[in-house]
matplotlib code that plots the C-alpha trace (Angstrom):
import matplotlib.pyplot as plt

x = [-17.0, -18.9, -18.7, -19.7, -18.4, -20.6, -18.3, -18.6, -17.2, -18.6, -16.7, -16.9, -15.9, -17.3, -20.7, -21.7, -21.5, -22.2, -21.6, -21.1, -23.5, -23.0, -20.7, -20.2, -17.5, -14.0, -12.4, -15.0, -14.8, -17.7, -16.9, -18.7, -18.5, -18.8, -19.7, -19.7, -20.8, -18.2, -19.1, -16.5, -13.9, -9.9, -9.0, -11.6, -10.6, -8.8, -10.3, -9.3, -11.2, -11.9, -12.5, -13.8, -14.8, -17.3, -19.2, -23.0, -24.6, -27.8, -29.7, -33.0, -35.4, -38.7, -41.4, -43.9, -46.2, -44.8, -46.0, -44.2, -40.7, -37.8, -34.4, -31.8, -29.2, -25.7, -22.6, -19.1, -16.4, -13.1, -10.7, -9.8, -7.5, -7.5, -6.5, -5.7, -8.2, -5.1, -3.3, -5.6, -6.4, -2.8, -2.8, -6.4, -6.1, -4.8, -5.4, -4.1, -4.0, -3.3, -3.7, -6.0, -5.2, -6.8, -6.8, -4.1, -6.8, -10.7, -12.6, -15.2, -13.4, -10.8, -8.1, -6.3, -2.2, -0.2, 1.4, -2.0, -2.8, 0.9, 4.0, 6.2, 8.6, 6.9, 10.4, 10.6, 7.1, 6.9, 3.3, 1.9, 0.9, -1.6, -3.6, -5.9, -5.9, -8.4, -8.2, -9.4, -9.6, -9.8, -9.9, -11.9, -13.7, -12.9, -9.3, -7.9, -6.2, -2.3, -0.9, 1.6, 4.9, 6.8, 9.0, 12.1, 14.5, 14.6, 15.9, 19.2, 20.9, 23.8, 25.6, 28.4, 27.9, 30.2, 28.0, 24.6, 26.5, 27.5, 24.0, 22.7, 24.7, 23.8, 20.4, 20.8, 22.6, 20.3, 16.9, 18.3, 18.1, 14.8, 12.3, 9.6, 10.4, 8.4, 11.3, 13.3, 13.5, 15.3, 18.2, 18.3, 15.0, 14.2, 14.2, 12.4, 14.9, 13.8, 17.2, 17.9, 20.4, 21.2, 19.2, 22.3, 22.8, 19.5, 20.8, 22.9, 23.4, 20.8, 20.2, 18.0, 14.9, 15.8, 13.9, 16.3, 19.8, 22.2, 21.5, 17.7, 16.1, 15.7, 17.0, 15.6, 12.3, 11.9, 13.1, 10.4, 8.0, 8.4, 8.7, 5.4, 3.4, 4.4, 1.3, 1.1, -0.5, -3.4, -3.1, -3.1, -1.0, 2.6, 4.8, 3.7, 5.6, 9.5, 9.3, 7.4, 9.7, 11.8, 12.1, 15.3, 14.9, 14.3, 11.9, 10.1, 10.5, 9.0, 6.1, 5.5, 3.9, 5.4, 4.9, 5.2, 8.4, 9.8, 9.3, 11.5, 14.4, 14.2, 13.9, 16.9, 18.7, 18.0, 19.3, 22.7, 23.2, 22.5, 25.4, 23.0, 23.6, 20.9, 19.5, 16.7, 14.1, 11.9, 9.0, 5.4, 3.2, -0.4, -2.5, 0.4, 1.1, 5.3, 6.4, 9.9, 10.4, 13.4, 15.7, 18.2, 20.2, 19.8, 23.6, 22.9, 22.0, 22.7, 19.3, 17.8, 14.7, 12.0, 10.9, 7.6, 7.9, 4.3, 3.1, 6.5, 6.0, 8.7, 8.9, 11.6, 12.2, 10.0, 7.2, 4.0, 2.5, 4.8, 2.9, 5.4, 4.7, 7.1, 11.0, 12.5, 15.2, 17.8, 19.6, 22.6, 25.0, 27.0, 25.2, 22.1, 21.3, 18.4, 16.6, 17.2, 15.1, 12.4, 10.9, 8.6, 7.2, 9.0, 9.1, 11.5, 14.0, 17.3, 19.3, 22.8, 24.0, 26.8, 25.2, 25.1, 22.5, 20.4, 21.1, 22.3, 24.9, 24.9, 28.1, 31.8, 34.6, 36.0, 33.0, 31.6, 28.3, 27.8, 27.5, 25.7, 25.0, 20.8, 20.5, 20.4, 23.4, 22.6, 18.8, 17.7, 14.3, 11.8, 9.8, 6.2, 3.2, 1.8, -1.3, -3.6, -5.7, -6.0, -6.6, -9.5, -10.9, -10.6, -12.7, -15.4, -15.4, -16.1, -18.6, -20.5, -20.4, -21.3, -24.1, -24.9, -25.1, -27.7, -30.4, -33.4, -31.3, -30.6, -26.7, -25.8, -21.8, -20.2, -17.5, -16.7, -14.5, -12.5, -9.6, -8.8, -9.4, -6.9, -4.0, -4.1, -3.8, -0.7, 1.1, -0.6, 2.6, 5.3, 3.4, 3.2, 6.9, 8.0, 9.4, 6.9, 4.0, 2.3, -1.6, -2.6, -6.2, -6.7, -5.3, -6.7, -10.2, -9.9, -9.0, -12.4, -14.4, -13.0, -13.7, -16.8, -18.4, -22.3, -21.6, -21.3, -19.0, -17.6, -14.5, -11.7, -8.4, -7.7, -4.0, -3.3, -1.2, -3.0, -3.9, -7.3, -10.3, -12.3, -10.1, -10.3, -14.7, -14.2, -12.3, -15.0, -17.8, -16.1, -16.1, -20.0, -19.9, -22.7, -24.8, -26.0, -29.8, -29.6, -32.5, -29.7, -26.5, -23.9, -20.9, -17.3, -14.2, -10.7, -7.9, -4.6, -1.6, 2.2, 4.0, 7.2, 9.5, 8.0, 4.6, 4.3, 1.7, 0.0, -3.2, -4.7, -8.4, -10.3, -14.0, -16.0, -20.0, -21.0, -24.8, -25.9, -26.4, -29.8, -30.3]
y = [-22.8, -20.0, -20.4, -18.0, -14.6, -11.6, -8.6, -5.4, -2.0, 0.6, 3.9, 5.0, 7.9, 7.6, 6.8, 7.8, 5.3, 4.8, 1.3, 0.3, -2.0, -6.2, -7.7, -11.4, -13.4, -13.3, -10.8, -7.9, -4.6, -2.1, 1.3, 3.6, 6.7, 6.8, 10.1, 10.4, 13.3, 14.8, 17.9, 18.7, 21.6, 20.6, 20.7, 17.5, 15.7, 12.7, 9.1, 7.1, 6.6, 3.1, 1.2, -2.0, -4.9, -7.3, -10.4, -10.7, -13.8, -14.4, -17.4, -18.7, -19.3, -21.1, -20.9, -22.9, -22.4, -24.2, -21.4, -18.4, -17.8, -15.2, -14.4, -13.1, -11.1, -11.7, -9.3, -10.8, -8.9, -9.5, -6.7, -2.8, -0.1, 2.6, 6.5, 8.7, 11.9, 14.4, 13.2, 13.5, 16.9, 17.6, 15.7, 16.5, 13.1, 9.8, 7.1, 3.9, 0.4, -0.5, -3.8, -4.1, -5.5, -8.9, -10.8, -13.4, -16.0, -16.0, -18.3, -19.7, -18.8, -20.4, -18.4, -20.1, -20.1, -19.1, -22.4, -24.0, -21.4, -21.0, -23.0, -19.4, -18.9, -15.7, -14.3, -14.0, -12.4, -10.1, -8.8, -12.4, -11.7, -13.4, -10.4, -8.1, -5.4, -2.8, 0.4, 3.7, 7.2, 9.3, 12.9, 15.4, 18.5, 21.4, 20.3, 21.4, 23.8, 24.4, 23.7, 27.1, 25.2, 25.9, 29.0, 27.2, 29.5, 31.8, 29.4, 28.8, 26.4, 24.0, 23.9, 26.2, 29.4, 28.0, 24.8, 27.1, 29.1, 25.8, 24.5, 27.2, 27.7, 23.5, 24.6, 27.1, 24.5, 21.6, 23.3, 24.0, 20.0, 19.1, 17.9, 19.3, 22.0, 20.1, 17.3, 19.6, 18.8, 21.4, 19.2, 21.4, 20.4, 21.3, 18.6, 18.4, 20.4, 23.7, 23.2, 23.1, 20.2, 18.3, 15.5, 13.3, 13.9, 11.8, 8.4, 7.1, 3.0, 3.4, 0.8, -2.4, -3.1, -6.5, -8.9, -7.7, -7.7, -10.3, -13.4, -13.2, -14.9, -12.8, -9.1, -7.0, -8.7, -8.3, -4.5, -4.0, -5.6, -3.0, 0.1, -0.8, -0.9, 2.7, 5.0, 7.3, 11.0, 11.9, 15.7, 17.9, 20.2, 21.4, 19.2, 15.8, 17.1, 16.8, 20.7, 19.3, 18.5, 15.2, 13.4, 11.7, 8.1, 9.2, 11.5, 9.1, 5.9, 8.1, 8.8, 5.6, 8.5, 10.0, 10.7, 8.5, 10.2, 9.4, 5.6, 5.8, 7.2, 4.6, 1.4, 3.0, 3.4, 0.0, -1.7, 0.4, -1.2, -4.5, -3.3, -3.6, -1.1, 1.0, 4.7, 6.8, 7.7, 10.4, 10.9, 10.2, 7.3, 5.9, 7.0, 8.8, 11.3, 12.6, 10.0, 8.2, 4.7, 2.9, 1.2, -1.9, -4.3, -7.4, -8.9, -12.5, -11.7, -8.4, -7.5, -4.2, -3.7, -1.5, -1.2, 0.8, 1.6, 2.3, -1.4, -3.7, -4.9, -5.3, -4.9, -5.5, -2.3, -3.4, -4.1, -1.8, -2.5, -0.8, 2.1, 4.4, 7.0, 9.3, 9.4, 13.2, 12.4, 9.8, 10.4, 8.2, 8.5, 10.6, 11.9, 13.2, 12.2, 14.3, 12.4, 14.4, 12.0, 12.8, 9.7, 9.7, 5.9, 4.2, 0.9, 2.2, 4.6, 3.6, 3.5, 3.8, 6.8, 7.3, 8.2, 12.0, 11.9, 10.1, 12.0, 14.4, 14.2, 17.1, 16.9, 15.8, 14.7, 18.9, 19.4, 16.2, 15.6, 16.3, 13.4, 12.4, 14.3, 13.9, 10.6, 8.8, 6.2, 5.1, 4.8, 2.0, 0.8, 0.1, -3.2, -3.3, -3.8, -7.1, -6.9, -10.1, -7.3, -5.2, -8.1, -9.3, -5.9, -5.7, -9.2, -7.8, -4.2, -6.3, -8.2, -5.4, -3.7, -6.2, -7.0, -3.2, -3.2, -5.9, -3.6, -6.0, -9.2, -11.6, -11.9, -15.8, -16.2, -19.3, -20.4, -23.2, -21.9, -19.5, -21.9, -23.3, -19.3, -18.7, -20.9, -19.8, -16.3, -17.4, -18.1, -15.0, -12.7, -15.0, -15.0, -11.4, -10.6, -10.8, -14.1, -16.0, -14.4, -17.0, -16.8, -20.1, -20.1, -23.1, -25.1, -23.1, -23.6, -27.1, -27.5, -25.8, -27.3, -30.8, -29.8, -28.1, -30.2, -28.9, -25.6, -23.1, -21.0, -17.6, -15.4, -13.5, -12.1, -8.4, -7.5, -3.3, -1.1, -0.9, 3.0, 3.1, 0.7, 3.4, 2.4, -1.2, -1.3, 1.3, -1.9, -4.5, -2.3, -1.5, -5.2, -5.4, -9.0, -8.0, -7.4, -11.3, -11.8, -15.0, -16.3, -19.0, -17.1, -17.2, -15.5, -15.4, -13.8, -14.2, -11.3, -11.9, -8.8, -9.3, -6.8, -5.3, -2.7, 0.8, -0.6, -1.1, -3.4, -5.5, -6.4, -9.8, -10.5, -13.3, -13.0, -16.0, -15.8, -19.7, -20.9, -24.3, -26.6, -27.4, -31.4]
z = [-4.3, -6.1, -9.7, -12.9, -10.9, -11.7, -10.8, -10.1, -9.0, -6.3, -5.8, -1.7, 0.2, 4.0, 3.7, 0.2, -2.5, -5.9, -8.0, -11.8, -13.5, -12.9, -15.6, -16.3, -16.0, -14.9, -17.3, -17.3, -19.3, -17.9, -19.6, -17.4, -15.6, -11.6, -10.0, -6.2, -4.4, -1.4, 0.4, 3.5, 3.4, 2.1, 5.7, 6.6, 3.8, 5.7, 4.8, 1.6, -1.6, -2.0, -5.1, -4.2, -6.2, -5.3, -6.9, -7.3, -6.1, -7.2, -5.3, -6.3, -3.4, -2.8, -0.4, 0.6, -2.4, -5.1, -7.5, -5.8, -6.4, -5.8, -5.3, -2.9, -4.1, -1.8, -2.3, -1.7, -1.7, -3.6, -3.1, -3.0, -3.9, -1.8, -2.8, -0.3, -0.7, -0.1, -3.1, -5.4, -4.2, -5.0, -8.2, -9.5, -11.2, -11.8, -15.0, -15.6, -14.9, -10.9, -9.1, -6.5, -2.9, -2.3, 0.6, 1.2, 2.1, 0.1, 1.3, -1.1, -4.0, -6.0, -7.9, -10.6, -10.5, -12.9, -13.3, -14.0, -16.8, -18.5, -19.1, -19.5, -16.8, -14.6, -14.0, -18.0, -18.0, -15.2, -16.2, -15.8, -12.1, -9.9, -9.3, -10.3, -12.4, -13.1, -15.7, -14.5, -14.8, -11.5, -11.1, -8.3, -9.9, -8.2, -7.9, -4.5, -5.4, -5.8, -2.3, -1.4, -0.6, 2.5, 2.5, 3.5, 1.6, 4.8, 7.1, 8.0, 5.6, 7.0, 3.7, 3.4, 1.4, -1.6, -1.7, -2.1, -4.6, -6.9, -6.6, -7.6, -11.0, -11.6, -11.4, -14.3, -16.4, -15.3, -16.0, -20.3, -20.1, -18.5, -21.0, -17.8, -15.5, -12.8, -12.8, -10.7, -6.8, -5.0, -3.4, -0.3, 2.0, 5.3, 7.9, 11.2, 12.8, 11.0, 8.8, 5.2, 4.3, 1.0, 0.4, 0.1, 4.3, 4.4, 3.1, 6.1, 7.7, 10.5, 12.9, 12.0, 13.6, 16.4, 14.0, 11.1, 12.7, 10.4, 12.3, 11.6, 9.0, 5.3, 6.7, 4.1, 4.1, 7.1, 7.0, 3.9, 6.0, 8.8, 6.6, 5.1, 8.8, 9.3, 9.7, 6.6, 7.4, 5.5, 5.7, 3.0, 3.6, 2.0, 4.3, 2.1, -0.7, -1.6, -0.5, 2.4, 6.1, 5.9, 8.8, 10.4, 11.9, 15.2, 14.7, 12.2, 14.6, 17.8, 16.3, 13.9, 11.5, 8.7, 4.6, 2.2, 1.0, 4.4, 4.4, 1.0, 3.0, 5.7, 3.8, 1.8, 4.6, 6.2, 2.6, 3.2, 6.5, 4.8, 2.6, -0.7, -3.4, -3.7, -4.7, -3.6, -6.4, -6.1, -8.2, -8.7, -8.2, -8.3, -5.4, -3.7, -6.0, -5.1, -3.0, -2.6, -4.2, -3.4, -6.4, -5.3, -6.8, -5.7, -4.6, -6.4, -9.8, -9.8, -11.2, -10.2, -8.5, -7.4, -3.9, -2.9, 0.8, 1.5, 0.0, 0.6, -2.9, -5.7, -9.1, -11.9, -14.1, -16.9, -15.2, -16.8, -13.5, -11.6, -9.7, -10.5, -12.8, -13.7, -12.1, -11.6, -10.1, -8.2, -4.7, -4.1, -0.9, -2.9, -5.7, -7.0, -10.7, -12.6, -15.3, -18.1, -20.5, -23.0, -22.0, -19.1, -19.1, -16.6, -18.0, -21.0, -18.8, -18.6, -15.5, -16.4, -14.1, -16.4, -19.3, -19.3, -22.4, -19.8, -16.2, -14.8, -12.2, -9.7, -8.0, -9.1, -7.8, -7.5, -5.3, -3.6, -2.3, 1.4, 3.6, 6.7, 10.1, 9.6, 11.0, 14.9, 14.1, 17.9, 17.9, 20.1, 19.5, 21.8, 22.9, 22.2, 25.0, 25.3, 22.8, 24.3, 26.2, 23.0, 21.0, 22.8, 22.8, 18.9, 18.6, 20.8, 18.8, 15.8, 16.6, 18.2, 15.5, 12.9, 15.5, 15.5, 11.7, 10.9, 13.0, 11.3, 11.6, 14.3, 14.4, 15.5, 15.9, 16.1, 17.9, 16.9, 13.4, 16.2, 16.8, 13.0, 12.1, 14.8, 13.4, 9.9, 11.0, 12.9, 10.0, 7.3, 8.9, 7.1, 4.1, 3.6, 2.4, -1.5, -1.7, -0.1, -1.1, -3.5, -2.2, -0.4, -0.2, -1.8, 1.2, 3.5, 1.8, 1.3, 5.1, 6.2, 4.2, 4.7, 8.6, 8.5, 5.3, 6.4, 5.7, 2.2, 3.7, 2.4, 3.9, 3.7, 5.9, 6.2, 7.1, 7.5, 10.4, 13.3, 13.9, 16.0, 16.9, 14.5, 11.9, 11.7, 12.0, 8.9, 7.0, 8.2, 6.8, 3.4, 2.8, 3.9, 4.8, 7.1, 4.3, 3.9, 4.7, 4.7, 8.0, 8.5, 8.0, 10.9, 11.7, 13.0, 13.3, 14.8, 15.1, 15.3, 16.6, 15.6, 17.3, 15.5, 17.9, 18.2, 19.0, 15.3, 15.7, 12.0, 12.6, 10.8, 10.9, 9.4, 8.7, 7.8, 7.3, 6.9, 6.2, 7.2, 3.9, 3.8, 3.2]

ax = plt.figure().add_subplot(projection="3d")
ax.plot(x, y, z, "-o")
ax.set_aspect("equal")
plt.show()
């Protein structure tokens, strides 16, 4: 295990990187200011920012002359948090404190629990997390510019003419009561079908992917779980936003591509044909800027809960950690509620939808919210390829590349890690939902190095949608594993495929670099 972690931060966009100075220790404060340099038109603009952290090994080496001495310097990496370039063109900036995505297994490391450090229940305290958090100020300079939103108002509108007319007199009254004119999302949106509807048609029971129907095993885990594998565009362009295009569930499923808003009407959807109570929230959120989070009660403790569709993770109202920014408004199944609240942190709103001092109700019970008629009731879903052809060529793109990267270096892979590599990345997919998330490294660290005891050994598991081979060597070289000199060092890597319906395929890689112990 690597002990007395010397962290630090780099800031990447493509190829061009810049880093912060090495801190010490395992709660580090660095204070600086990152500038990276990005020259492409708006239009290009596609990849993700990534703020990686990594940890500074230092090892002293000897030669043959007793009197010479130096060192080689060996970057690990820890973990990211990735900000899609589009929305912070659209948002010019974001601050605050996020958590980073580690990986579910690091080998080499050990992370302590929160049972080992704390005798407070965590479901008391939901900001004692294992994770990691970092504090930062983004923001691009020249901003993008305003994006010109779509001129929907000239298509044809499904609503009836005495429905447009109501709306727009609630508008008049609504906007005396909004502490910020920008809280206002126009409840008629144009869908795929070049219509305008009412955002309540959205939120219908659509079918259930196979794995989720009621005899499986956790339905709404499962459900999260697939929402979150959906490819998010990276466009910028006015069809993101809430005056953006909304997709319906066939339209969405088809193409396994959609906005982030989108994946907020889906999982909401999914939960109402789980027969959970639960509300569509629309507002902003760290990277994604507007985007759709989902807000459920859970049916044994009636506790409510936040949902973000792009990540699958959870979080109870309180929680400062909660990505979610700012909340304009609230779409039910039969009513839209406007938060009409001076305060904007989320973590102190309160979500009683009968308090008119609170929100805003925009129909009533003389003139109902419109229901249904967006959605495919009937969808049937579609069974994926088999993936062992695909998965093989995945393993052979990666280790061509890595082999392509160390241009001065031999690259020496061993096989004989493949198979134990093999069988924990069998069971990483069950580990990935909410309630059995803990991180088990330590058991999978243990296990290796009881097995392979003449090695110092050093690794980690990736886990995103798969999208394109170009897309998965751009993960491995963010993490530049490749980067160890070592004369000795050795290699090797195992990939994994679950296939969901759709094709909606989650890809799990584990990369190990081991060195020989020297005795």
């Amino acid at each position: 295990m690597y002990s007395n972690v010397r962290p630090f931060v780099t800031l990447s966009y493509g190829q061009r990187l810049c880093r912060s100075r090495t801190a010490e220790g395992s709660n580090p404060t660095w204070n600086e200011q990152l500038q990276l340099q990005i020259q492409s038109q708006f239009g290009d603009l596609r990849e993700d920012l990534k703020i990686s952290l990594f940890d500074e090994l230092i090892e002293q080496q000897y030669s043959d002359e007793a009197s010479d001495l130096y060192q080689r310097v060996q970057c690990n990496w820890l973990g990211e948090f990735r900000v899609p370039i589009n929305s912070l063109l659209a948002s010019r900036k974001f601050e605050g404190c996020i958590e980073l995505s580690m990986p579910k297994v690091l080998v080499g490391y050990k992370r302590p629990l929160i049972d080992s450090v704390t005798n407070m229940p965590t479901d008391q305290y939901p900001e004692f997390k294992e994770a990691v958090h970092l504090w930062f100020y983004l923001s691009i300079e020249p901003g993008g510019g305003d994006l010109m939103p779509l001129q929907s108002c000239a298509l044809a509108c499904a609503e009836k003419p005495e429905l447009q007319q109501y709306l727009g007199d609630r508008r008049l009254e609504l906007q005396q009561l909004l502490p910020q004119p920008q809280r206002y999302v126009e409840p008629l949106v144009c869908t795929a079908q070049g219509k305008r509807v009412c955002l309540t048609r959205l939120l219908d029971a659509v079918p259930l992917p196979p794995a989720a129907v009621p005899s499986g095993e956790n339905p709404l885990e499962i459900c999260i779980r697939y929402v979150s594998l959906l490819s998010q565009l990276r466009s910028y362009d006015p069809c993101q936003g809430f005056r953006g295009v909304w997709l319906d569930n066939q339209s969405l499923l088809d193409s396994t591509w959609c906005s982030v808003k989108d994946l907020g009407v889906l999982l909401c959807n999914y939960m109402l044909s789980l027969g959970l109570e639960c509300w569509l929230i629309l507002g902003v959120a760290c990277p994604h800027g507007e985007c759709s989070f989902v807000l459920f009660r859970q049916p044994e403790t009636a506790e409510l809960f936040f949902v973000s569709p792009a990540t699958g993770k959870r979080y109870q109202l309180q929680d400062v950690h909660c990505p979610l920014r700012r909340i304009y408004c609230v779409v039910g199944k039969d009513n839209i509620y406007f938060n009409i609240q001076t305060e904007t942190r989320v973590s102190m709103t309160h979500f009683n939808f009968q308090d008119g001092a609170c929100w805003f109700p925009l129909f009533s019970r003389r003139v109902p919210a419109p229901q249904s008629g967006v959605q495919k009731l009937d969808y049937a879903y579609k069974r994926s390829y088999e993936l062992s052809q695909l998965q093989k060529q995945i393993e052979r793109k990666i280790m061509k590349k890595i082999s392509a990267w160390r241009t001065t270096r031999k690259t020496i892979w061993n096989r004989a890690f493949q198979p134990r590599l093999h069988k924990i990345l069998c069971d990483m997919e069950g580990l990935s939902t909410f309630s059995r998330g803990r991180y088990d490294e330590p058991i999978f660290s243990e296990q290796l190095e009881r097995e392979f005891p003449n090695y110092r050994l050093y690794g980690f598991t990736l886990n995103f949608a798969y999208t394109n081979l170009a897309a998965i060597s751009e993960r491995i070289r963010t993490s530049c594993i490749h980067y160890n000199h070592d004369a000795s060092v050795e290699f090797c890597v195992a990939v994994h495929l679950h296939a969901h319906a759709n094709d909606v395929l989650s890809v799990w890689l584990f990369l190990l670099s081991m060195v020989p112990l020297v005795e």
